[in-house]
C-alpha positions, 0 to 999 in steps of 0.5 A, spaced: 595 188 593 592 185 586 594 182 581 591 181 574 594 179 567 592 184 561 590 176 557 590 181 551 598 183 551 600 176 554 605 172 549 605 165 554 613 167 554 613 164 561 617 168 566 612 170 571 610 163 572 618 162 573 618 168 579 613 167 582 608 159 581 605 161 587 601 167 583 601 165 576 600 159 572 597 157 564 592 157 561 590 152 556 593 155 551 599 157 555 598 164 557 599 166 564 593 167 568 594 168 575 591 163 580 585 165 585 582 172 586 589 174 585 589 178 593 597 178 594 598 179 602 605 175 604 611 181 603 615 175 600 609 174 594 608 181 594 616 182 592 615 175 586 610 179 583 614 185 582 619 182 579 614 178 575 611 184 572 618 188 572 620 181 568 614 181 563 616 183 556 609 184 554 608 188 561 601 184 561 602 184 569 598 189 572 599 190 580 593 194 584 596 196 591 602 196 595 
């Protein structure tokens, strides 16, 4: 799977990084972005990024794939 953050619907509410630091981080102005190409394999990573865009308030997670 793929996962990006639409920067546009971002607010820096945190909770992505909460769920799942091993995909997501901040940027300088503290909005999430996700760490590397955004390639997600393991199954437990692809399940924290799931709950992560379920869990975004601004629904700025996007996930390609399965």
């Amino acid at each position: 799977m793929k996962v990006t953050i639409d920067a546009a619907r971002c607010q820096g509410q945190g909770r992505c990084f909460g769920i799942a630091p091993e995909i997501f981080d901040f940027d300088d102005l503290g909005n999430g972005v996700v760490i590397g190409d955004g390639i997600v394999d393991d199954e437990e990573l692809k399940a924290k990024a799931r709950l992560a865009q379920a869990n975004c308030p601004e629904h700025a997670i996007n996930i390609e794939g399965n």
